[in-house]
TORBATOR-295994 format. One line per 3 residues: for each residue z, y, x of N, C-alpha, C. Coordinates in steps of 0.05 Angstrom, whole numbers. Last residue first. Layout:
<recs>
Z/Y/X/Z/Y/X/Z/Y/X ~ ...
</recs>
This chain:
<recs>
1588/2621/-450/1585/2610/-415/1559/2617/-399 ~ 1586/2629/-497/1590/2660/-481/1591/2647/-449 ~ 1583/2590/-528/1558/2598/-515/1567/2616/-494
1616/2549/-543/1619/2560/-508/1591/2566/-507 ~ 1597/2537/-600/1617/2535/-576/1607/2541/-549 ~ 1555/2545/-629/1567/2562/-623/1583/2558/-600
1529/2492/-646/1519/2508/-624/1530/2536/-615 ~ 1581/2471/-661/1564/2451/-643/1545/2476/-626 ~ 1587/2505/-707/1605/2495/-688/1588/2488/-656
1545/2494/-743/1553/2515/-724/1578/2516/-698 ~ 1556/2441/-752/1517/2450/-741/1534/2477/-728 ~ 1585/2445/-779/1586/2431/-756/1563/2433/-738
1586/2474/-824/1603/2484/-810/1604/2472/-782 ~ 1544/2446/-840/1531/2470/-834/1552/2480/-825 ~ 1556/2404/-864/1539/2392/-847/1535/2423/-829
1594/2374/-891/1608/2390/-867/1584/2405/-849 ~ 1588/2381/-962/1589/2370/-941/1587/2388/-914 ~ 1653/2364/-1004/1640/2389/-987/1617/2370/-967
1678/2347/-1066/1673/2336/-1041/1652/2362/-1027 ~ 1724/2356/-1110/1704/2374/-1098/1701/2369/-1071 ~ 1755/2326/-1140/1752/2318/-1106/1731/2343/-1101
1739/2324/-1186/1756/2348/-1179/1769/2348/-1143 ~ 1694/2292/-1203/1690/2334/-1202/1714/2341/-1174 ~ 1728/2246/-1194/1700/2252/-1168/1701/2286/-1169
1747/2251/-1246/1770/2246/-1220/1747/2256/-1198 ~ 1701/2253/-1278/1727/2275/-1283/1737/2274/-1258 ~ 1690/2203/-1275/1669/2230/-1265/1684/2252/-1258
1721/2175/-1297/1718/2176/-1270/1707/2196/-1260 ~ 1722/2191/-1353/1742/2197/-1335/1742/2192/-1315 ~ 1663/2180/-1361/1676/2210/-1361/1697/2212/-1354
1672/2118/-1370/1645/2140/-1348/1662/2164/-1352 ~ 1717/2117/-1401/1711/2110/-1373/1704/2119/-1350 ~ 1689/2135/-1451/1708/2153/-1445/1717/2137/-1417
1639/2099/-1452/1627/2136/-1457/1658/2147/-1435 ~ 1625/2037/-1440/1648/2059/-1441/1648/2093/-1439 ~ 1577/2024/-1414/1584/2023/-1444/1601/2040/-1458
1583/2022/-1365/1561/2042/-1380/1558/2039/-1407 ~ 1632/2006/-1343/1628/2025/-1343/1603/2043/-1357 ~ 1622/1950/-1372/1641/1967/-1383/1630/2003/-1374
1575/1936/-1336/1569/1939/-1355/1592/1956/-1375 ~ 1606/1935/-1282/1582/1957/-1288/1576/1959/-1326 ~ 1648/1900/-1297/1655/1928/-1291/1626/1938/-1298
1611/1852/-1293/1625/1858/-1314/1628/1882/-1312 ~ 1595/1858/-1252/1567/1863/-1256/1582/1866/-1289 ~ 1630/1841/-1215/1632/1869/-1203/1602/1873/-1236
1644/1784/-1229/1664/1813/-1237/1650/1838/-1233 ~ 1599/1770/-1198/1605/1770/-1238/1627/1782/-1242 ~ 1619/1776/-1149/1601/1784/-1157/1594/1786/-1195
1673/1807/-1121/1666/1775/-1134/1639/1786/-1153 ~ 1702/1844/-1101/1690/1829/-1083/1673/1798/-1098 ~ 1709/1911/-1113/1718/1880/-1139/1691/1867/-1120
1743/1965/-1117/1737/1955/-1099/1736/1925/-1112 ~ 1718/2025/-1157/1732/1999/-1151/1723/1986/-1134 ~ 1727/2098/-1154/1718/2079/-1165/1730/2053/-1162
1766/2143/-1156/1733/2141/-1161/1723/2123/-1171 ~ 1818/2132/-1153/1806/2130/-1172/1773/2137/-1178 ~ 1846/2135/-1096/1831/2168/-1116/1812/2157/-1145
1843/2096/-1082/1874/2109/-1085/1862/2133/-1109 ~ 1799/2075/-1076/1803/2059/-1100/1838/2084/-1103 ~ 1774/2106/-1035/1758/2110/-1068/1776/2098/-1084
1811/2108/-1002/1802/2129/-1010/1790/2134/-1042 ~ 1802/2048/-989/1831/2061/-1004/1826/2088/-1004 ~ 1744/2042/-964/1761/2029/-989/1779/2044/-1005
1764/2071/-918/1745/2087/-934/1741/2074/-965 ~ 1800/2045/-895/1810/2072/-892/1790/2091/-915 ~ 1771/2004/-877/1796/2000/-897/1795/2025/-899
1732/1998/-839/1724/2008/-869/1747/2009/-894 ~ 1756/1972/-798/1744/1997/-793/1733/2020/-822 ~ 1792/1929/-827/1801/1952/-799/1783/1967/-800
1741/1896/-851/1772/1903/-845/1774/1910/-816 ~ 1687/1918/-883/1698/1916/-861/1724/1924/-852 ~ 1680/1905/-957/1687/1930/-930/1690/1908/-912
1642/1906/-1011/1649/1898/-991/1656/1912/-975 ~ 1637/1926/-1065/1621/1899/-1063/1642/1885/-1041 ~ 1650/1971/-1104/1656/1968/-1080/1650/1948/-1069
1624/2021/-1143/1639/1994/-1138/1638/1989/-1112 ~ 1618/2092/-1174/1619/2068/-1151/1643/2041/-1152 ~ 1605/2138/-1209/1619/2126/-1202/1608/2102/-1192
1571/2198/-1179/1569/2168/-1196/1591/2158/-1184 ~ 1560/2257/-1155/1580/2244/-1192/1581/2228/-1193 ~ 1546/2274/-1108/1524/2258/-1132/1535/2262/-1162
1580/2250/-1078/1577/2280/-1076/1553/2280/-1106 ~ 1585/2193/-1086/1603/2213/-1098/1595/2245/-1091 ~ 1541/2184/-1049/1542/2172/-1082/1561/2191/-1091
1557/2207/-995/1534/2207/-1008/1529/2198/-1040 ~ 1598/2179/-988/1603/2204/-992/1573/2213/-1012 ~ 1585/2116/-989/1598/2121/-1004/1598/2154/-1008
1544/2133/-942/1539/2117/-973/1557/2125/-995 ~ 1581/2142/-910/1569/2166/-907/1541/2158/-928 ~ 1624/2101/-895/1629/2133/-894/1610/2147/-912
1609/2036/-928/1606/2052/-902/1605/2079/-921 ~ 1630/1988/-958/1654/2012/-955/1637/2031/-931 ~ 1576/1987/-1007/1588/1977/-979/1615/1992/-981
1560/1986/-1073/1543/1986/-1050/1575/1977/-1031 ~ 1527/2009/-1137/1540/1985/-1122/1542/1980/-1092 ~ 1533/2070/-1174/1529/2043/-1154/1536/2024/-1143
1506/2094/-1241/1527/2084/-1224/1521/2064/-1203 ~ 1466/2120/-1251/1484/2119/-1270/1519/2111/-1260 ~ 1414/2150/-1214/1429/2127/-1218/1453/2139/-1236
1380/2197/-1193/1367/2180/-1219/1396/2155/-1224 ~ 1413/2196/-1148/1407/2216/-1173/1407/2210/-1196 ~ 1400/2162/-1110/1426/2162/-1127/1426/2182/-1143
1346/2166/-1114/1348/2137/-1118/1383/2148/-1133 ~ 1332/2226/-1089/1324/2201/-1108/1334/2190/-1127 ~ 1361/2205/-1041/1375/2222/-1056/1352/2221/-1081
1327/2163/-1001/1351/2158/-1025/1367/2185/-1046 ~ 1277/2174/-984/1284/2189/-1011/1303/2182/-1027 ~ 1262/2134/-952/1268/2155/-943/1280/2180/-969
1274/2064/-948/1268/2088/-966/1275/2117/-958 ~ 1263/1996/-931/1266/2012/-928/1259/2041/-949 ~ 1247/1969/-1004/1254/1959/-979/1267/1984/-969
1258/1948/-1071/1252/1969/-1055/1250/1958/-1021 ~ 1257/1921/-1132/1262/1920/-1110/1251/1935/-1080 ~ 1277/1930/-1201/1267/1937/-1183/1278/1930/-1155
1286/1898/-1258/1302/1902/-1233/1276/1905/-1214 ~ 1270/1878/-1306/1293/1905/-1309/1306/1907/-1274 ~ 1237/1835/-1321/1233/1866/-1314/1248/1890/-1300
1231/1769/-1289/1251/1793/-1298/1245/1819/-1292 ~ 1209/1714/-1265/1194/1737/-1290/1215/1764/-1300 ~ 1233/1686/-1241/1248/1690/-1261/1232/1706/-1281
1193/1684/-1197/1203/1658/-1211/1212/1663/-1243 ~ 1192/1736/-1183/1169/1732/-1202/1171/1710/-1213 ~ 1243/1748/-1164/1234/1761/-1188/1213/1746/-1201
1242/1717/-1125/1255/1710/-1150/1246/1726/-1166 ~ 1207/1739/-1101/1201/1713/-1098/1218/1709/-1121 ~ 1240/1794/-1079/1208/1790/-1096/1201/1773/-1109
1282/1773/-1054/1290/1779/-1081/1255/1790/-1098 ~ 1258/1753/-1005/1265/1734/-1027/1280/1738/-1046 ~ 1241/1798/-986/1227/1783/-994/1234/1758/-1011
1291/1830/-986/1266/1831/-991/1245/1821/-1010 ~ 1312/1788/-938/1324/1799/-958/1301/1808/-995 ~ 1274/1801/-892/1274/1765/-910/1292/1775/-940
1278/1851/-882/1254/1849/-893/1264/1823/-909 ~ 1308/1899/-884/1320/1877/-883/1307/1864/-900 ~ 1328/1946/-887/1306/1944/-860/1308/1909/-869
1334/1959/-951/1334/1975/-929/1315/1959/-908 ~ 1337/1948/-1000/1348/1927/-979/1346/1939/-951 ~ 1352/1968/-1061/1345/1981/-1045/1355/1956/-1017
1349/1958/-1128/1359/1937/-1109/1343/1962/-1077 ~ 1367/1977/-1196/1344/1979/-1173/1364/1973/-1142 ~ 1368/1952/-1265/1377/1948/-1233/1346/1953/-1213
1376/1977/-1320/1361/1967/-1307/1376/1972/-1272 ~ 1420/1941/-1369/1424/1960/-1353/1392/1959/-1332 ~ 1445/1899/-1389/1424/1913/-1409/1413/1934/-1383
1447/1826/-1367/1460/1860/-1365/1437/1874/-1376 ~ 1457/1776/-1362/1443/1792/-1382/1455/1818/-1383 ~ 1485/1749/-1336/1496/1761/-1356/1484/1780/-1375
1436/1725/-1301/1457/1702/-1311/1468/1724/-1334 ~ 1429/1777/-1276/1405/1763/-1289/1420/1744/-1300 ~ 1476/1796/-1245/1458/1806/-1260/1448/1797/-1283
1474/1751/-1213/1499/1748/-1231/1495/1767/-1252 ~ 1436/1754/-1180/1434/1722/-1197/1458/1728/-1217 ~ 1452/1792/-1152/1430/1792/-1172/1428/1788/-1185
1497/1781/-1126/1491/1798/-1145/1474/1799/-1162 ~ 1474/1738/-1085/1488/1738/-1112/1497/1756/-1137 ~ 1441/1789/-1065/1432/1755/-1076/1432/1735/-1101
1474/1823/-1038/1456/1826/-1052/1446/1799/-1071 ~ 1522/1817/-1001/1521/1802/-1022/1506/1807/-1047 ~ 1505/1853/-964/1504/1824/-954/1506/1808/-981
1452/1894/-978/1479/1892/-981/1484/1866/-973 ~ 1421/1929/-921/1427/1921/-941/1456/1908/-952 ~ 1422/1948/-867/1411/1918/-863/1413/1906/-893
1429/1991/-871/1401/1985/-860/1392/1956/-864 ~ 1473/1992/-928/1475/2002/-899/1432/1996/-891 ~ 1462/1983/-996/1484/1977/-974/1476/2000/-945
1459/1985/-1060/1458/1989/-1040/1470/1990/-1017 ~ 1440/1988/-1134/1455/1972/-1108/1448/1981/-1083 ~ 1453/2026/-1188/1438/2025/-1162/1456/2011/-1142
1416/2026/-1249/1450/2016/-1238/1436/2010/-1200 ~ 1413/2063/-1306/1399/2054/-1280/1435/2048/-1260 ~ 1396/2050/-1367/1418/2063/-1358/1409/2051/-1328
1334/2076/-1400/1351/2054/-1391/1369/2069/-1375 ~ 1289/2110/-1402/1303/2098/-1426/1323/2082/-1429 ~ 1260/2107/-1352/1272/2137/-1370/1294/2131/-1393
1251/2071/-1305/1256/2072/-1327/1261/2100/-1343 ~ 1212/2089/-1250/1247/2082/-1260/1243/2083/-1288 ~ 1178/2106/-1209/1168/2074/-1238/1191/2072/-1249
1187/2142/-1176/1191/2109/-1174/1184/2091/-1199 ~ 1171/2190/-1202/1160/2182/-1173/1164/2150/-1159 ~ 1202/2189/-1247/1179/2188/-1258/1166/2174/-1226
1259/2194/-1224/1247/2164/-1238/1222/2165/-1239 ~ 1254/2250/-1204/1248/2222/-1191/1250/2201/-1206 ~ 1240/2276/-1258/1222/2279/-1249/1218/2257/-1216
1290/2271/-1274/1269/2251/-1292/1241/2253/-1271 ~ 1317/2293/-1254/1327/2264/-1254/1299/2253/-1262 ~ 1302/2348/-1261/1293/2335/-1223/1300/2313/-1233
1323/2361/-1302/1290/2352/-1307/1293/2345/-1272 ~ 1374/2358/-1292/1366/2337/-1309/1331/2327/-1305 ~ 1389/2371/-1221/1388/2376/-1257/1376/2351/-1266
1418/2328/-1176/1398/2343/-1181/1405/2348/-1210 ~ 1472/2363/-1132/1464/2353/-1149/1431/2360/-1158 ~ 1473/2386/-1070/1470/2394/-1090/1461/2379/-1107
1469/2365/-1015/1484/2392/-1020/1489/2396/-1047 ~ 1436/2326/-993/1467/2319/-1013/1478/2344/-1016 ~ 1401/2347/-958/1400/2335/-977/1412/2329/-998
1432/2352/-919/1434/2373/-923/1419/2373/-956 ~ 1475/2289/-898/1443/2300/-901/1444/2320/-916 ~ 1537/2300/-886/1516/2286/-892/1488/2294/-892
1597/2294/-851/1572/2311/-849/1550/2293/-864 ~ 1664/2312/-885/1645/2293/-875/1615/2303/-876 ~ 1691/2385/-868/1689/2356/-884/1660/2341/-871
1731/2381/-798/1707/2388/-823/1702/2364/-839 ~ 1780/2403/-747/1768/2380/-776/1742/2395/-793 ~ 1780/2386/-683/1769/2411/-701/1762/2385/-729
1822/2391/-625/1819/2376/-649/1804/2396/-669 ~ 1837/2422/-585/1815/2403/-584/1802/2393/-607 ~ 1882/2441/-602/1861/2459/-593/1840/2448/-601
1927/2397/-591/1912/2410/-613/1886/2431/-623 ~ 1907/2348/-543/1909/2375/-549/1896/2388/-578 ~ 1922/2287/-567/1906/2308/-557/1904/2336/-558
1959/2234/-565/1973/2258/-549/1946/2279/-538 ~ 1953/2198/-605/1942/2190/-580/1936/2210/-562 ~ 1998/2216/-641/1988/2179/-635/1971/2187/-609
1986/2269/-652/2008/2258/-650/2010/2231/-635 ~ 1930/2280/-649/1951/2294/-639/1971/2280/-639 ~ 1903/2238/-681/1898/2251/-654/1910/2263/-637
1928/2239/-728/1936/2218/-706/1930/2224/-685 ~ 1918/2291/-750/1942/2285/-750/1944/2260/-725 ~ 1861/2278/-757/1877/2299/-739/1899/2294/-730
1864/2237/-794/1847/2224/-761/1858/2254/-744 ~ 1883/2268/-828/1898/2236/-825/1892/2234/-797 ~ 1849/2305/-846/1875/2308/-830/1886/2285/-832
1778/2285/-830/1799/2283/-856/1826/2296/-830 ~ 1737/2273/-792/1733/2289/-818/1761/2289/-836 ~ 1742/2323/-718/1744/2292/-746/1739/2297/-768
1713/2320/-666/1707/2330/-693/1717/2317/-705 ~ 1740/2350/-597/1742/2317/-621/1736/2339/-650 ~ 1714/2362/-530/1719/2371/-557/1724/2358/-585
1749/2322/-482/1719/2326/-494/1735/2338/-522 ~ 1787/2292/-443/1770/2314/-443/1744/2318/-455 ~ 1798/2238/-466/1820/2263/-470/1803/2302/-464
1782/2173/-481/1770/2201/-475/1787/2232/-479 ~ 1807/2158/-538/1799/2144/-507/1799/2166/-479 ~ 1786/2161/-586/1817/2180/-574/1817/2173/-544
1758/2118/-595/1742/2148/-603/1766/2173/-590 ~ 1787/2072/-591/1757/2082/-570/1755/2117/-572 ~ 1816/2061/-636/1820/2078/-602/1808/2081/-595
1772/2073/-693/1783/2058/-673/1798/2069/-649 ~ 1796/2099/-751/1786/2106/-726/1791/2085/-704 ~ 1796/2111/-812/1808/2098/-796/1781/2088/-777
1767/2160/-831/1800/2155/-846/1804/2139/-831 ~ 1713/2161/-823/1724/2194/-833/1759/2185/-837 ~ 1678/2156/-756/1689/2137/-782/1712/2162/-790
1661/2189/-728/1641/2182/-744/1645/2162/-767 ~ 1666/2242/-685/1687/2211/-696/1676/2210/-727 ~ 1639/2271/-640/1651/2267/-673/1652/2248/-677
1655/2305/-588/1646/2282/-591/1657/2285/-636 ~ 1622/2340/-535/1633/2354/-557/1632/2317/-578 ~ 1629/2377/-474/1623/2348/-486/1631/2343/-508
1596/2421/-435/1622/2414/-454/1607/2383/-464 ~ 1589/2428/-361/1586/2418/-393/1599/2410/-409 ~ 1630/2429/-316/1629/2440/-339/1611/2443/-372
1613/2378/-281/1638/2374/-297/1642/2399/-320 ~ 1552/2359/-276/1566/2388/-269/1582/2379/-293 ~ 1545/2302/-249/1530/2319/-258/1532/2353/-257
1594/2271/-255/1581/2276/-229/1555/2289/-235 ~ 1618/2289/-311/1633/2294/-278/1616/2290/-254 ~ 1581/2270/-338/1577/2296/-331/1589/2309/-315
1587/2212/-330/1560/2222/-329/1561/2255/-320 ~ 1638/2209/-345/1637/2207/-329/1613/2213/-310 ~ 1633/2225/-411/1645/2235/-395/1642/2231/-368
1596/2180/-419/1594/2204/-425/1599/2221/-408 ~ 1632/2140/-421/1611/2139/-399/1598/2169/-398 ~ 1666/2155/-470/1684/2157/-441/1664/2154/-420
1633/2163/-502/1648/2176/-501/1654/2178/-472 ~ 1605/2107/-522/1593/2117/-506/1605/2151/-494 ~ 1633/2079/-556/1641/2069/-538/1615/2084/-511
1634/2127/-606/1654/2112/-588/1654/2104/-563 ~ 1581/2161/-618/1585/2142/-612/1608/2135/-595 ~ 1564/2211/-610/1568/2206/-646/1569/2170/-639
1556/2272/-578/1571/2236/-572/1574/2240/-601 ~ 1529/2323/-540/1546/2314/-568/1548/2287/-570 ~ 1529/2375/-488/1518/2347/-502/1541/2332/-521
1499/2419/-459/1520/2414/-473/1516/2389/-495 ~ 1457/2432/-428/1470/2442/-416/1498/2443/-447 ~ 1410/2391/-388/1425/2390/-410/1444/2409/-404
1353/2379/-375/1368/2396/-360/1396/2401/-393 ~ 1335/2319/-375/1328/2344/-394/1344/2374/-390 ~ 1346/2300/-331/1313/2302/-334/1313/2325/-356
1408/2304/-324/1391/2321/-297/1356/2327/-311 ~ 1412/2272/-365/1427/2297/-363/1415/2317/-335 ~ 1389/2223/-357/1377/2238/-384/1391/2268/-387
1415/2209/-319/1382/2213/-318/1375/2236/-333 ~ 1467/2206/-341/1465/2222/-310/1431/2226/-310 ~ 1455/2172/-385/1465/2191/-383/1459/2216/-362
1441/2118/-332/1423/2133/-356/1426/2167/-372 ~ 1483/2113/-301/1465/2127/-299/1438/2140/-315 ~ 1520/2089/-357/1520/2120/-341/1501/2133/-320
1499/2038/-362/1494/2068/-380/1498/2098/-363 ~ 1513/2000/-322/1487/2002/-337/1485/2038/-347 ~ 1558/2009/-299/1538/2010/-288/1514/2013/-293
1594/2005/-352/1592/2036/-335/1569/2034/-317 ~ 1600/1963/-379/1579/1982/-390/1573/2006/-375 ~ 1648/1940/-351/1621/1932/-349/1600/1933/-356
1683/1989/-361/1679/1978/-331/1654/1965/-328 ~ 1695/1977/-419/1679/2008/-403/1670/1994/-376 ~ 1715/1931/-420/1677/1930/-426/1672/1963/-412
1763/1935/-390/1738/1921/-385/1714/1923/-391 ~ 1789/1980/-424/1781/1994/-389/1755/1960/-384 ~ 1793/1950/-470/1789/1972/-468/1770/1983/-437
1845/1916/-460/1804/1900/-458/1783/1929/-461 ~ 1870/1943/-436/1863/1932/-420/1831/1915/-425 ~ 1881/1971/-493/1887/1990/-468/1867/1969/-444
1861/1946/-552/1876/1945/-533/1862/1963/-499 ~ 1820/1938/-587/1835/1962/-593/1856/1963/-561 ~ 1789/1904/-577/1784/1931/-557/1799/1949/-570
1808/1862/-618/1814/1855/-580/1812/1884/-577 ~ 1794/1888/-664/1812/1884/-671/1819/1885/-635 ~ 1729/1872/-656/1735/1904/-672/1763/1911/-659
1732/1825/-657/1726/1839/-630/1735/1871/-636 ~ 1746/1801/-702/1765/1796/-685/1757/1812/-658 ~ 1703/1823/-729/1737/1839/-736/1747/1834/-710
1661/1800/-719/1659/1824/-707/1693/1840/-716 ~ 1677/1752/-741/1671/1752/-705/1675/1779/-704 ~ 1689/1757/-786/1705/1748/-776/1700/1760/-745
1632/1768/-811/1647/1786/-808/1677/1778/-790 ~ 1572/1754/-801/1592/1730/-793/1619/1760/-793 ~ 1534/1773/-826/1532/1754/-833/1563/1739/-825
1539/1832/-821/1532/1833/-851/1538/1793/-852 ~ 1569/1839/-769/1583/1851/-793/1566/1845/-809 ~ 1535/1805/-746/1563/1796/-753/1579/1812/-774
1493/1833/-742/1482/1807/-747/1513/1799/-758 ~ 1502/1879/-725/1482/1878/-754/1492/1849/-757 ~ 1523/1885/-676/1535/1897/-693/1519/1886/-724
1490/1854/-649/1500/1843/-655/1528/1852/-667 ~ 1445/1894/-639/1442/1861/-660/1460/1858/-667 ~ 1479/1932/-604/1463/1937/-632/1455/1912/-655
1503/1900/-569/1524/1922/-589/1505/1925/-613 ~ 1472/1852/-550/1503/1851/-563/1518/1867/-578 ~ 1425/1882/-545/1426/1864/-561/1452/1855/-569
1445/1917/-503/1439/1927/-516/1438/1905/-549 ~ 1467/1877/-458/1485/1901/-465/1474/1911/-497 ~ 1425/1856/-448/1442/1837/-462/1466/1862/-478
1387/1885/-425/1380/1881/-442/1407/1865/-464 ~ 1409/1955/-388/1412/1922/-400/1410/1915/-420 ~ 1368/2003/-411/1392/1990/-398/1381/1965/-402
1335/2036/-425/1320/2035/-413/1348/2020/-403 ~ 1386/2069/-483/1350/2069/-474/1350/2063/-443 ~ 1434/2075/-500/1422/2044/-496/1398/2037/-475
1440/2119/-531/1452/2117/-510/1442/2087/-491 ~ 1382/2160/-544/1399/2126/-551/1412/2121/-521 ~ 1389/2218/-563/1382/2205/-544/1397/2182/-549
1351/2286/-572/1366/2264/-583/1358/2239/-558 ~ 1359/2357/-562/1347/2322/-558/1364/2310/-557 ~ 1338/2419/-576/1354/2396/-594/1342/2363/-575
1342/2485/-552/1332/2453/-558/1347/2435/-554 ~ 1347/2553/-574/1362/2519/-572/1338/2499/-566 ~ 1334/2596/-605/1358/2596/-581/1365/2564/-565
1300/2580/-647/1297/2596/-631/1313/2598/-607 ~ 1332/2555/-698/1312/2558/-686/1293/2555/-656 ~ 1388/2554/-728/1382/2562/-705/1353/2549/-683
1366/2528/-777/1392/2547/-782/1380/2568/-755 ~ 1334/2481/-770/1331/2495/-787/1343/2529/-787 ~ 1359/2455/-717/1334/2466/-714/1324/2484/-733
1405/2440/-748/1402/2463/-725/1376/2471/-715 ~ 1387/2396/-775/1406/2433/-797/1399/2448/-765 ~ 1368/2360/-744/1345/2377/-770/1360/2399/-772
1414/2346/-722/1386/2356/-706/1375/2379/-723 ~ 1455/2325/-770/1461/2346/-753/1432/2357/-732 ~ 1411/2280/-786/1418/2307/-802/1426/2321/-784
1408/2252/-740/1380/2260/-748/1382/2292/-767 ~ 1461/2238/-729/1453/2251/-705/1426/2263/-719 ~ 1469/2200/-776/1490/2231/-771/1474/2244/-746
1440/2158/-775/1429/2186/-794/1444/2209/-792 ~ 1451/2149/-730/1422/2145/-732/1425/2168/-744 ~ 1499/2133/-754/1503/2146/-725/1488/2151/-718
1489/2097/-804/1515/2121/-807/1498/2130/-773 ~ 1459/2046/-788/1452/2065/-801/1463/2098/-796 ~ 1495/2007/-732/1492/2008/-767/1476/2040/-765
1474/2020/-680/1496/2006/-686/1504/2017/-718 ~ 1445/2048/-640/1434/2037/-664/1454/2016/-681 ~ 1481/2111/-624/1470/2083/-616/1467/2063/-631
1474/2174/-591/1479/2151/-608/1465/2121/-603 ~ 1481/2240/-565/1478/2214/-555/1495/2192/-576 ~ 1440/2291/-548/1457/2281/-578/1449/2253/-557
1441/2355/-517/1439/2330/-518/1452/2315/-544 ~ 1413/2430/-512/1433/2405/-534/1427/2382/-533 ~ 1403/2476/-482/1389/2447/-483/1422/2429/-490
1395/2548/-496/1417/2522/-497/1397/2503/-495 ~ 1374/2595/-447/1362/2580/-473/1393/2552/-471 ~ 1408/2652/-434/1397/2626/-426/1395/2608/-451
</recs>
């Protein structure tokens, strides 16, 4: 019997978009023939407020009002506000689920979203309770409860820390628990050589002759792009800067607007980009967020990394990874962070001792142990 593979995410930052797009592509690449692959927003055809509060209003607070979205991050860790929003997301979503599980005849479906886990689950108990339900925990070092919530469903994590708690802290069968390294775009497998470096600067107008310093954040960009800039351009950094803002058009547009005020060569500005591997190739070193699967993505690369900004509680765990392991730095003040860049590309013995610390992380990506996983399990059903 042919497999029909559900993927269920939800436009809630970048990371859960592009982990469901990579894991699709490797299995359609790898396994062909035996499968169909559909993808599905857990969101599609619900409440409108439901949807504008998790997806807007994941973008709008974590890049503008971070307080709001900690202190909510921080409430649903609890057992009781926990069972409320499930309670008041269960009417809306789960028949959607239940739609999208009878219309596409699903016969094993994957969760790359928390708070859509436990509706998940309940979707396929009144559907046929033997579909497996296979969920990956999408933050790689510190996990909300949501994602342990749910006791009957297969758990992917990426590090033995999020194992270790799973089992121990929130009592899941060790069976259940399957680690792989972090999954990125199949893209990141492999450094590029020298002549591929030159050959993407040549496809972006990059400099050849200059040390390239790459900013970047999530979809919505970096929040403290701006000032960065201005702190850039104020220190006269030798370095050329390429500014990537992702979906985040006013952003954008009012680093164009300065450019041409300021008349300044040495900084490129980009919008959305489908060819970031590219972009961190050609780079020397970056500047960007504490999100999972940016940060893995730069270091699977070699570059050493700064750290602009994290999300407390959900991005701590991916901070103290880079700054315990010496990859790179976590420096929240923008003329500090543009000092460090310039040490680091001045500094011959710096740059090479960080690089040195990144080699020996021999970072993996998971993408093809999880691709098989995912369509191996319980075929023999």
């Amino acid at each position: 019997m042919k497999q029909r593979i559900g993927f269920l995410y939800l436009k809630t930052g970048g990371g859960h978009v592009s982990g469901a797009n990579a894991l699709i592509a490797r299995l359609k690449e790898t396994y062909p023939d035996n499968a169909e692959y559909i993808p599905q927003n857990g969101f599609k055809n619900t409440n409108l407020v439901s949807q504008i509060f998790f997806e807007k209003g994941y973008a709008a607070t974590s890049n503008y009002f971070e307080p709001g979205y900690v202190a909510f991050y921080q409430l649903t860790k609890y057992s009781k506000i926990l069972n409320l929003c499930t309670g008041l997301l269960r009417p809306f979503i789960v028949k959607n689920i239940v739609s999208f599980i009878k219309t596409e005849r699903i016969t094993k479906l994957v969760c790359l979203h928390e708070i859509l886990i436990p509706l998940a689950r309940i979707a396929i108990d009144r559907v046929q309770p033997d579909i497996p339900l296979i969920s990956l925990v999408m933050d790689p070092f510190t996990a909300h409860p949501l994602w342990f919530y749910t006791k009957n469903t297969e758990l992917i994590v990426f590090s033995h820390k999020l194992k270790k708690e799973a089992i121990e802290q929130y009592g899941f069968d060790p069976e259940r628990v399957h680690q792989f390294p972090l999954m990125l775009s199949q893209r990141f497998n492999r450094r590029y050589t020298a002549e591929e470096k030159i050959a993407a600067k040549q496809r972006h107008g990059i400099p050849l002759d200059k040390k390239i310093v790459l900013m970047v954040g999530g979809g919505e960009g970096l929040k403290s792009t701006l000032a960065l800039v201005n702190a850039f351009i104020f220190q006269r950094c030798p370095a050329h800067l390429v500014v990537i803002c992702g979906k985040n058009k006013i952003l954008k547009t009012q680093l164009k607007l300065l450019l041409k005020t300021t008349q300044i060569s040495n900084i490129q500005v980009f919008g959305f980009v489908s060819t970031m591997p590219d972009f961190i190739n050609a780079a020397d070193c970056a500047i960007t967020k504490s999100g999972p699967a940016t940060i893995m993505e730069i270091l699977s690369a070699g570059k050493p990394l700064i750290l602009a900004s994290y999300v407390r509680g959900q991005e701590l765990g991916n901070k103290l990874f880079v700054t315990n392991n010496q990859l790179g730095w976590y420096i929240p003040q923008p003329r500090k962070i543009i000092k460090k860049v310039k040490e680091i590309l001045s500094d011959d013995s710096l740059f090479a001792a960080t690089k040195q610390k990144i080699d020996a992380m021999h970072i993996k990506n998971g993408l093809d142990d999880i691709a098989r996983f995912v369509y191996h399990f319980h075929t023999e059903n």
